[in-house]
VMD Tcl script that draws the C-alpha trace (Angstrom):
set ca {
  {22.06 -11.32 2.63}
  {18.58 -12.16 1.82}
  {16.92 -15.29 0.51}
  {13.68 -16.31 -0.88}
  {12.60 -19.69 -1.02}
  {12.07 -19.75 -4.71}
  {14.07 -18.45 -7.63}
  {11.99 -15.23 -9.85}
  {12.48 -17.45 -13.07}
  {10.65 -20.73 -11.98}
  {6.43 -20.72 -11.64}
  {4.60 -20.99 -8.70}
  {2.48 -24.39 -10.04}
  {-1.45 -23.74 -8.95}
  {-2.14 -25.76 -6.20}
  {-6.00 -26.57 -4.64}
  {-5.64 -27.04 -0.75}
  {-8.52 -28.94 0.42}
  {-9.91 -27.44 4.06}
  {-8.37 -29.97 6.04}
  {-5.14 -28.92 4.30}
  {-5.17 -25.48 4.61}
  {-3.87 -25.45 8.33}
  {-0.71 -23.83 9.89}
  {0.58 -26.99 11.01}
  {1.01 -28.43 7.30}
  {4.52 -27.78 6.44}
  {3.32 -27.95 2.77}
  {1.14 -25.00 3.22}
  {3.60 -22.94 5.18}
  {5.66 -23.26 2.34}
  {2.82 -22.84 -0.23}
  {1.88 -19.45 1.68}
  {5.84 -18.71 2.34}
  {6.05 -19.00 -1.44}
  {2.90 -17.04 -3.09}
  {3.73 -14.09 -0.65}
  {6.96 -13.46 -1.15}
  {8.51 -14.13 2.33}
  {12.61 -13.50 2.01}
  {14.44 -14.25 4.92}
  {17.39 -12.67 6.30}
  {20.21 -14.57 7.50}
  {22.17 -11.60 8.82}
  {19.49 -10.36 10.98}
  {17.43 -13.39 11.32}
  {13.92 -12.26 10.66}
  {11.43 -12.73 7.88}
  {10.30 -9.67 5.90}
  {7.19 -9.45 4.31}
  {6.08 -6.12 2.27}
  {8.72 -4.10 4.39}
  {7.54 -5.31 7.79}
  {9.96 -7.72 9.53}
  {9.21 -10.70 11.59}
  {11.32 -11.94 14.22}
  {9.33 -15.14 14.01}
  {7.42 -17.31 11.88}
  {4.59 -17.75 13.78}
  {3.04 -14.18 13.67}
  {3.65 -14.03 9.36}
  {2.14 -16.94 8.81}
  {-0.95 -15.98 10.78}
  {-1.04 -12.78 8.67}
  {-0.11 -14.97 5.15}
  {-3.19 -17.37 6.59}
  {-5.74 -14.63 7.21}
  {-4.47 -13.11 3.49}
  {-5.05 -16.76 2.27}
  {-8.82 -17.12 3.26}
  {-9.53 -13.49 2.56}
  {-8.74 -14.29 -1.36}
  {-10.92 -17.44 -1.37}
  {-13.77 -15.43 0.46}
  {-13.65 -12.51 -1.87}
  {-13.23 -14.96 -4.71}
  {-16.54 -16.94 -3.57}
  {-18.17 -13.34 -2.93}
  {-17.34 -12.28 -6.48}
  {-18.96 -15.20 -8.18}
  {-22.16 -15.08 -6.36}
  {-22.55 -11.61 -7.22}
  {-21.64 -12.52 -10.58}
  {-23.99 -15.51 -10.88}
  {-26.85 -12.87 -9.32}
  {-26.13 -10.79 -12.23}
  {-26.34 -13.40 -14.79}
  {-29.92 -14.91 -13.66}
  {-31.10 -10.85 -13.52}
  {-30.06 -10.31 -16.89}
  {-31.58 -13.68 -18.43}
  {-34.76 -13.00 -16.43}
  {-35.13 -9.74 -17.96}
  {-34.49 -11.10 -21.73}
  {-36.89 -13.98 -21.17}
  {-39.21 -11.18 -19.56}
  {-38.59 -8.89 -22.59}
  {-38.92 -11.66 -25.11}
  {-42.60 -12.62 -23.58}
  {-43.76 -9.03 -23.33}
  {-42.69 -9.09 -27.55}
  {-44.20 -12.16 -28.26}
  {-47.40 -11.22 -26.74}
  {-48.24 -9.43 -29.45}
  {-47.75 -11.89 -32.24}
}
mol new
graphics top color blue
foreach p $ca { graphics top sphere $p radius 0.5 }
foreach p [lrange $ca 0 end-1] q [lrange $ca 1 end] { graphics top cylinder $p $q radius 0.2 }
display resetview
């Protein structure tokens, strides 16, 4: 029989874990990351299975589920600066465009 530590019907609620938080000996993260990822566990065997590979124990998954964790939030901060980049090239080519125009008014 296998269990997961939330019911499919209820929402995970958006939590922001400072950097002193966000370390594998807070019991509220483990469950934050056991949670977002999906971890079942089985009783019968007694292992934890995450996307088909199984875990005898805990410690090994939530390494992986930590590493996954500040992988998002890197990408995520990579994404906006690239995004921000964009944004100042594009307004410094209208204001460019808009000078070169009004230089001949």
């Amino acid at each position: 029989m296998t269990q997961t530590h939330r019911p499919l019907s209820k929402k995970r609620k958006s939590r922001v874990w400072l950097r002193q938080e966000r370390k594998l000996s807070n019991p509220e993260y483990k469950k934050y990351l056991y949670e977002k990822y999906k971890v079942s566990f089985s009783m019968s065997e007694l292992q934890f299975t995450f996307n088909g590979q199984q875990f005898p124990s805990a410690a090994p998954l939530l390494q992986k589920l930590h590493r996954y964790e500040r992988t998002e939030i890197n990408l995520t901060w990579y994404v906006l600066a690239i995004f921000l980049s964009l944004l100042c090239l594009v307004s410094y080519g209208v204001f460019s465009i808009d000078q070169y125009l009004q230089s001949f008014h």
